[in-house]
C-alpha positions as CSV (number, residue, x, y, z in Angstrom):
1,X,7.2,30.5,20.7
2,X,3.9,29.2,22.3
3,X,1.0,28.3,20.5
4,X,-2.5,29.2,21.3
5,X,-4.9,27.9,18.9
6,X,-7.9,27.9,21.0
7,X,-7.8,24.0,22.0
8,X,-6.9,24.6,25.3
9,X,-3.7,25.0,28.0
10,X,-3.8,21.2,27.5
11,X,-2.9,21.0,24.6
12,X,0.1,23.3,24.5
13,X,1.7,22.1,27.8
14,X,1.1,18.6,25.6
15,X,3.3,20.1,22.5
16,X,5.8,21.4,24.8
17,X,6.5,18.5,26.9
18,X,7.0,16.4,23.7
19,X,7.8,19.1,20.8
20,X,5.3,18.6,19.1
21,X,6.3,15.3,17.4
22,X,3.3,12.8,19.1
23,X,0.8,15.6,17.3
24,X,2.6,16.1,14.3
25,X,2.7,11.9,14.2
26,X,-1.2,11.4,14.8
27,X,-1.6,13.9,12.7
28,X,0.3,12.8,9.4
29,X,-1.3,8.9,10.0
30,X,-4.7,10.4,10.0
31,X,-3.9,12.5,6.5
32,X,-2.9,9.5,4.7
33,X,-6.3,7.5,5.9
34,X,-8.3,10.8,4.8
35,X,-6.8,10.6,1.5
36,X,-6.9,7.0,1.0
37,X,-10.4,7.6,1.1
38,X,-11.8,10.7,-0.4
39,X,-9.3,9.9,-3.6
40,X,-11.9,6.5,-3.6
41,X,-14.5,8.5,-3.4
42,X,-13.4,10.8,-6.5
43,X,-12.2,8.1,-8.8
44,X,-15.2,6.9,-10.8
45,X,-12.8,4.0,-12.1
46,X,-12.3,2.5,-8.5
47,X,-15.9,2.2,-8.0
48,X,-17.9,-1.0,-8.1
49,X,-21.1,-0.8,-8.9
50,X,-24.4,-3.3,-8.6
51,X,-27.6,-2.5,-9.4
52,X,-30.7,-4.4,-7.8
53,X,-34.4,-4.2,-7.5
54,X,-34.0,-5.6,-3.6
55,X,-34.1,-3.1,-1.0
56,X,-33.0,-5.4,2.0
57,X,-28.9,-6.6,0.7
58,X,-27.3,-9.6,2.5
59,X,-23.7,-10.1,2.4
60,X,-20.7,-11.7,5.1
61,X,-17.6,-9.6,5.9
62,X,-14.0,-10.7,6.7
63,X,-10.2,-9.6,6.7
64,X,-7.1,-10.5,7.9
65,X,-6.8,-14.2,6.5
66,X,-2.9,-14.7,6.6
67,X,-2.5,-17.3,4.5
68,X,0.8,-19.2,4.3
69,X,0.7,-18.1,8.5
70,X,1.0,-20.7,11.1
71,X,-1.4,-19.6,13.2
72,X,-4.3,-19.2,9.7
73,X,-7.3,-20.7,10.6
74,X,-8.3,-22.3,7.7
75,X,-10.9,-24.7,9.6
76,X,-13.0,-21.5,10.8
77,X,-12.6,-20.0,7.6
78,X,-14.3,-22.8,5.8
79,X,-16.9,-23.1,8.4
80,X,-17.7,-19.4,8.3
81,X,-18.4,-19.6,4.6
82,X,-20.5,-23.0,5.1
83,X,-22.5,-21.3,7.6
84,X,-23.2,-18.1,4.7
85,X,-24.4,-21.0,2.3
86,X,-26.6,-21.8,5.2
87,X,-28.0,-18.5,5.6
88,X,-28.3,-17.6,1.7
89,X,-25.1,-15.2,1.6
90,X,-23.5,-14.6,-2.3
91,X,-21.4,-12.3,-1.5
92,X,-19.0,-12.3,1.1
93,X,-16.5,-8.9,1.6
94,X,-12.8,-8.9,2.8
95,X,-10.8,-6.0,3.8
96,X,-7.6,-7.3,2.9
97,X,-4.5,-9.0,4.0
98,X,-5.0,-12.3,2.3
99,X,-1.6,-13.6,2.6
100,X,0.8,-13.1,5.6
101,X,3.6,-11.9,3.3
102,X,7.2,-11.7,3.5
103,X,9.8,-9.1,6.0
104,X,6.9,-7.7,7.4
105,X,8.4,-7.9,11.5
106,X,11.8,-9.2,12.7
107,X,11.2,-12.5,13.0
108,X,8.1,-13.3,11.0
109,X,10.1,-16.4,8.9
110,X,9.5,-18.2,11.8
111,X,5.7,-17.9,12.3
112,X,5.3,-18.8,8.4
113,X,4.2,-22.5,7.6
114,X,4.8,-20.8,3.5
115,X,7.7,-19.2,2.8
116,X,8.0,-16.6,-0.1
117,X,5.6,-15.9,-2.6
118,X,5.4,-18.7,-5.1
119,X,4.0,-21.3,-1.7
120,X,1.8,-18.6,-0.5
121,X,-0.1,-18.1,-3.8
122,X,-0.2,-21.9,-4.2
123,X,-1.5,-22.0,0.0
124,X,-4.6,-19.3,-0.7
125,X,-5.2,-22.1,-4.6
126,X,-5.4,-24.3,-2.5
127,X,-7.4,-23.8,0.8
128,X,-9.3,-20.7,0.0
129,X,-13.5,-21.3,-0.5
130,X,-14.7,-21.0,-3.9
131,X,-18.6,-21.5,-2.7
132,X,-19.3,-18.0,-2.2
133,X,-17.9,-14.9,-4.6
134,X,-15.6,-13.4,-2.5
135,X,-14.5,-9.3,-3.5
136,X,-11.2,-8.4,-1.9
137,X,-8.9,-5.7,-1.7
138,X,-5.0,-5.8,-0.5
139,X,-2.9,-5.1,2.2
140,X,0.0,-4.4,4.0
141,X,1.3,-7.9,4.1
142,X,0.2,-8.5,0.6
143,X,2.2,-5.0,-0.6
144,X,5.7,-6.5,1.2
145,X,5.7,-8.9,-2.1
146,X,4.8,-5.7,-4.2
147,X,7.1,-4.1,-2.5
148,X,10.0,-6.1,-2.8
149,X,9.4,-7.4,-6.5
150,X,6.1,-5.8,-7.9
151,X,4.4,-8.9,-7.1
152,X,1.2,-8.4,-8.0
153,X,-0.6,-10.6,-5.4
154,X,-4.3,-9.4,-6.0
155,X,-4.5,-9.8,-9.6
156,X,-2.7,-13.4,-9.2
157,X,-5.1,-15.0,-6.9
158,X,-8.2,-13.2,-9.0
159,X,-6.6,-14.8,-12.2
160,X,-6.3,-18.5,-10.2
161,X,-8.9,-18.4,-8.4
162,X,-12.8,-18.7,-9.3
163,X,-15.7,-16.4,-7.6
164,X,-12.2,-14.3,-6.4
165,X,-12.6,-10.4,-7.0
166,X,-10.2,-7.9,-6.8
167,X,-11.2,-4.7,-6.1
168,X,-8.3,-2.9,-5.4
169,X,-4.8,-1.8,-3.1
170,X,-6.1,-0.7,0.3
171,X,-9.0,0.6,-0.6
172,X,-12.1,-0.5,-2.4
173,X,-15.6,1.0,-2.9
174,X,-18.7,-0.5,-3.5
175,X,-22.0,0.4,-4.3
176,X,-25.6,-0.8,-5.0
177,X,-28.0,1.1,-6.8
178,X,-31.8,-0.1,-5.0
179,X,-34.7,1.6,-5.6
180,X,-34.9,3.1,-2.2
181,X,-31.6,4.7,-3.1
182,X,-27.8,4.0,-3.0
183,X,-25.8,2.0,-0.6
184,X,-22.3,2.6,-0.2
185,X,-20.1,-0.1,1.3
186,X,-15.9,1.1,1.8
187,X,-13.2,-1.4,2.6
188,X,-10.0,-0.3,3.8
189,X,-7.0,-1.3,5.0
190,X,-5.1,1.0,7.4
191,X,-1.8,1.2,8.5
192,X,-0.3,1.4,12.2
193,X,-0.9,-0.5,15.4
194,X,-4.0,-1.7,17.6
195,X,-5.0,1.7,20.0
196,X,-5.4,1.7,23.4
197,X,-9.4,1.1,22.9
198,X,-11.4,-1.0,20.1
199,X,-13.2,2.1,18.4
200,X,-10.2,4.5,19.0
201,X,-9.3,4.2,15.1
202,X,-12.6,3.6,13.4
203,X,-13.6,6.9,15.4
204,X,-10.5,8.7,14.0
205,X,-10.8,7.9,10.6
206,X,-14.5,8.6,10.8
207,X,-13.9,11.8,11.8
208,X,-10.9,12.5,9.0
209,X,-13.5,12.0,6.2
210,X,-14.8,15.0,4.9
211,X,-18.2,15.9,4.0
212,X,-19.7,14.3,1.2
213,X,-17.1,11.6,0.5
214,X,-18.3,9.4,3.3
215,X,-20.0,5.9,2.6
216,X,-22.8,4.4,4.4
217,X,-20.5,1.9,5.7
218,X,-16.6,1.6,6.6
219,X,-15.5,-1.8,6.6
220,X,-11.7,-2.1,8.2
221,X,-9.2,-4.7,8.7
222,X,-5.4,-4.6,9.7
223,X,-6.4,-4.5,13.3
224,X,-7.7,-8.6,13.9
225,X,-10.4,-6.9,15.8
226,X,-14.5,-7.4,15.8
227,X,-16.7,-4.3,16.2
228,X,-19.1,-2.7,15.1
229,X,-20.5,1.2,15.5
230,X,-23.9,1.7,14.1
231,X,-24.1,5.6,13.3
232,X,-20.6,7.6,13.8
233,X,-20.7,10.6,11.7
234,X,-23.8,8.8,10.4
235,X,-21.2,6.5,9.0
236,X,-21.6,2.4,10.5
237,X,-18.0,1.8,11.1
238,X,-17.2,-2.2,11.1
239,X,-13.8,-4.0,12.1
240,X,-14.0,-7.0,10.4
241,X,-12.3,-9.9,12.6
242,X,-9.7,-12.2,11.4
243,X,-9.0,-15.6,10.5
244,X,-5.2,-15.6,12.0
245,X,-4.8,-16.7,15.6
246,X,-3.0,-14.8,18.2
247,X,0.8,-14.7,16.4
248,X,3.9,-14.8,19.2
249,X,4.7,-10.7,18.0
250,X,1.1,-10.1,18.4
251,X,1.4,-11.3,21.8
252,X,4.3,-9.3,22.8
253,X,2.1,-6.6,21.2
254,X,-0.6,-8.1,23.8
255,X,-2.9,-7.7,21.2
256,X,-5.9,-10.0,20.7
257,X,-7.1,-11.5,18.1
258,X,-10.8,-11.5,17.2
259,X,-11.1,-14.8,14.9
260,X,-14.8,-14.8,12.6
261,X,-16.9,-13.0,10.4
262,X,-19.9,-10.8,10.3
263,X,-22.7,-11.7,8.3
264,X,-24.7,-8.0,7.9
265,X,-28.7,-7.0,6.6
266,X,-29.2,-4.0,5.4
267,X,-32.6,-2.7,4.8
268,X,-32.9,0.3,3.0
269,X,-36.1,2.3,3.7
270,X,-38.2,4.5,1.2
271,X,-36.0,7.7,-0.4
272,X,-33.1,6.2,2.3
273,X,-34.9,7.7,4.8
274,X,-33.7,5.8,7.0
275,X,-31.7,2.0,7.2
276,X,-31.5,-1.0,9.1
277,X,-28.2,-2.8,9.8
278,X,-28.9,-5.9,11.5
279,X,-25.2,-7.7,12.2
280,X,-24.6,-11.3,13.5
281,X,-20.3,-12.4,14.0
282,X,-20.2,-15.7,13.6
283,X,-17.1,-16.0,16.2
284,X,-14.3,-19.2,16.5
285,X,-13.0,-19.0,20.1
């Protein structure tokens, strides 16, 4: 039976030629992300909150570290966070993946310099900077020790670590209370591959939130890539970088990877009538 739903003779030569399944596929990715989200957004608990008399907020962004990886960049990672001491940064934010994790691809025990989850721990003790507090949420490399033995790996490197906060599995919210108004900062960690485009999935999951659960900004890792969208579904949509150099499966993925950090300013005008994001990424070629 043919389907006409008003999208179009496109689309339903599109469902024809391939059931139905690419659609259905897109379609179930982009539900999960949506709920991720908006359950965020309705649980009170999950909620950080900071409050401030400053209206212009200063803070660095990064995902993607991969400790206990090969190809972690430890070096630019430390010279990221000397250049925020430079600049006055206090809080930096990172969208997850801290460790590189264990099973994730065929093949990944031989990109590891730290096998297993005991030397990875003991590899983010030991190399991660302590200068500046660092809030951090988990992800899909983190989970495969969850996963496989309900590892806990946020909590553990909060509880090692100093100026280490965990704010969450996947998804984290954040907000400070100004006096010009509130500003909401998400951080999320999404599943699936690297699109065709850079702002292909920041677009997509833009569009899946629904009204009234978005934040004033969407900060995502997973994808190793740097951008940054200023107003989409008056959301400003950032893809956080990485501190992991290009992996062997990444390039047979021929996927890049965008090595730094952002360092973003906010200003906050009167009633949040309107904002101004000024970004810099700090870049390690």
């Amino acid at each position: 039976m043919s389907k006409n739903n008003g999208n179009g003779k496109g689309l339903q030569d599109f469902e024809e030629r391939h059931g139905g399944s690419k659609i259905k596929e897109l379609e179930e990715k982009l539900s999960i992300e949506r709920a991720k989200v908006e359950a965020l957004a309705s649980d009170d608990s999950r909620i950080t909150i900071s409050e401030t008399n400053e209206t212009t907020l200063r803070f660095g962004l990064t995902g993607d570290r991969h400790f206990g990886s090969l190809y972690h960049d430890n070096a630019a990672l430390r010279a990221f966070y000397a250049y925020c001491i430079e600049r006055g940064i206090k809080d930096v934010f990172d969208a997850g993946d801290f460790v590189d994790g264990h099973k994730i691809y065929r093949g990944q025990e031989f990109e590891l310099r730290d096998l297993g989850y005991d030397r990875q721990i003991r590899r983010v003790e030991k190399s991660s900077p302590t200068s500046i507090k660092t809030h951090f949420i988990t992800g899909n490399h983190c989970a495969s020790f969850k996963n496989l033995a309900g590892a806990e790996v946020g909590k553990e490197i909060e509880n090692r670590l100093e100026n280490h906060v965990y704010l969450g599995d996947t998804t984290a919210r954040y907000k400070w209370v100004t006096p010009n108004g509130n500003f909401i900062l998400d951080l999320l960690h999404p599943d699936g591959g690297t699109a065709y485009a850079l702002s292909y999935k920041p677009q997509k999951i833009a569009e899946a939130l629904e009204g009234g659960t978005k934040p004033d900004m969407l900060a995502i890792g997973h994808f190793h890539k740097a951008e940054l969208m200023p107003m989409y579904r008056n959301i400003c949509t950032v893809q956080v970088g990485c501190f992991q150099r290009q992996t062997p499966f990444m390039a047979r993925k021929g996927s890049q990877a965008h090595v730094g950090g952002w360092i973003i300013e906010v200003v906050i005008g009167k009633n949040k009538k309107y904002k101004i994001i000024r970004p810099e990424f700090i870049a390690f070629y």
